[in-house]
Steps between C-alpha positions, in 0.01 A plus 500: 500500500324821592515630147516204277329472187509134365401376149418173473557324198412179362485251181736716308503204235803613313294814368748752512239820370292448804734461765682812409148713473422357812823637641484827329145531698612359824809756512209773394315426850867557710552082554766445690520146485385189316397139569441239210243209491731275303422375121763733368530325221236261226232591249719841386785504295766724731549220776869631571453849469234504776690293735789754488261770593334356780868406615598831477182616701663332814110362534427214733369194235323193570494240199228455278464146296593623174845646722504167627459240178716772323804417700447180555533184242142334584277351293205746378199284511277698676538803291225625288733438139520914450646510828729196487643629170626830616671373784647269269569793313613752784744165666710561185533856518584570864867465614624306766462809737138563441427160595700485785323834665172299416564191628621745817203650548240383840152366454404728754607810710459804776673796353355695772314539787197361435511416144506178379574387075452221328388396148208244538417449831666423851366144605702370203704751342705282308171381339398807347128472574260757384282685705172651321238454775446480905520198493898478313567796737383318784816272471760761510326688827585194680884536474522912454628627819497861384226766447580553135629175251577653138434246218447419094501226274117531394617814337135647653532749745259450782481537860415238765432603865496307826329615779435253796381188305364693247672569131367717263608575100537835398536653188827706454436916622451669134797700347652745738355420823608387816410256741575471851547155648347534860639374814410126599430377116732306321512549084651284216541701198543437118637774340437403201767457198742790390572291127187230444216620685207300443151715704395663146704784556856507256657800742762379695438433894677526809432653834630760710530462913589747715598314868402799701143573428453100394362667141495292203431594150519300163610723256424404100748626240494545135835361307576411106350120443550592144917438577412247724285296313743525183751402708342139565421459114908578407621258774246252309283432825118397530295783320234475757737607734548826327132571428361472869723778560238732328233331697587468836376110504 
């Protein structure tokens, strides 16, 4: 614990370019272990591919909806229609073992001391709710019984801070700078998405925590969306889905 260095990584969205810059960048700052926000998979056209690497990362994973509607047979109703048809799309192309380890995965989790991860939010984390004020946050306080809760799903990386009664939103630390979580405040962090973020910003986003000195630091990478965004068009998914690659949105 002394000298870990965790990445944490979330929405992956099947986008294979951007999870393996982000990994090329999170080995570049000595991580020595990584922990994944769950939606491996949807949107991106390398569903299987990603899973296998986040297997083979050994990372603790919570389950994201699109993990969870991808291995599972249930009606899609309450998809937007871009998003309903590539999980129609990514249920035929992952084999039985895929959707096994997703169905596998835990809405929720402590992977260490004080560290908590889930994908929406803790009061209902089979829900998926998303969080993008004090008021969403205010919620998930109520059931986080550690100092730090590590989150996605809005794809926006922001930080929300409890201290007392009192919650305040934060913008993310800019590029390359740290922030140390002081003692007696509890935080619930978005780190943003490594393959579909939506802030305005197309780099891909994750943060980096380091247990010992309670530093975090979202780090934003650049990766190919040219491949990426091809990639959609040959598999013959939404077009929209490839262009808000080049816009962040």
């Amino acid at each position: 614990m002394k000298d870990d260095v965790c990445a944490i990584l979330g929405d992956i969205h099947a986008n294979l370019e951007a999870l393996t810059a982000v990994l090329d960048d999170a080995r570049s700052q000595n991580v020595t272990s990584f922990l994944c926000l769950g939606d491996v998979v949807g949107y991106n056209a390398n569903p299987h591919e990603c899973i296998q690497i986040v297997r083979s990362l050994q990372s603790p994973t919570v389950r994201g909806n699109h993990d969870h509607y991808c291995s599972h047979a249930e009606p899609l109703a309450d998809f937007q229609p871009n998003a309903a048809s590539v999980i129609a799309w990514t249920r035929g192309v992952l084999d039985d073992d895929d959707k096994a380890w997703l169905r596998g995965l835990p809405f929720s989790c402590v992977p260490m001391q004080g560290v908590t991860l889930v994908h929406g939010t803790l009061d209902m984390p089979d829900r998926w709710g998303y969080v993008f004020d004090e008021i969403d946050a205010e919620a998930n306080f109520a059931y986080q019984t550690t100092p730090i809760c590590f989150h996605g799903h809005t794809h926006v990386p922001v930080v929300f801070e409890r201290h007392g009664t009192s919650i305040e939103r934060m913008e993310p630390p800019a590029f390359d700078m740290k922030r140390r979580i002081a003692p007696g405040r509890r935080c619930f962090i978005n780190v943003g998405s490594v393959g579909q973020p939506r802030d305005g910003d197309p780099r891909a986003s994750y943060v980096i925590y380091r247990p010992a000195s309670r530093e975090i630091e979202f780090r934003r990478v650049q990766y190919d969306i040219n491949t990426a965004a091809a990639k959609i068009l040959k598999a013959d998914l939404p077009e929209r889905l490839a262009m808000r690659l080049y816009y962040g949105r």
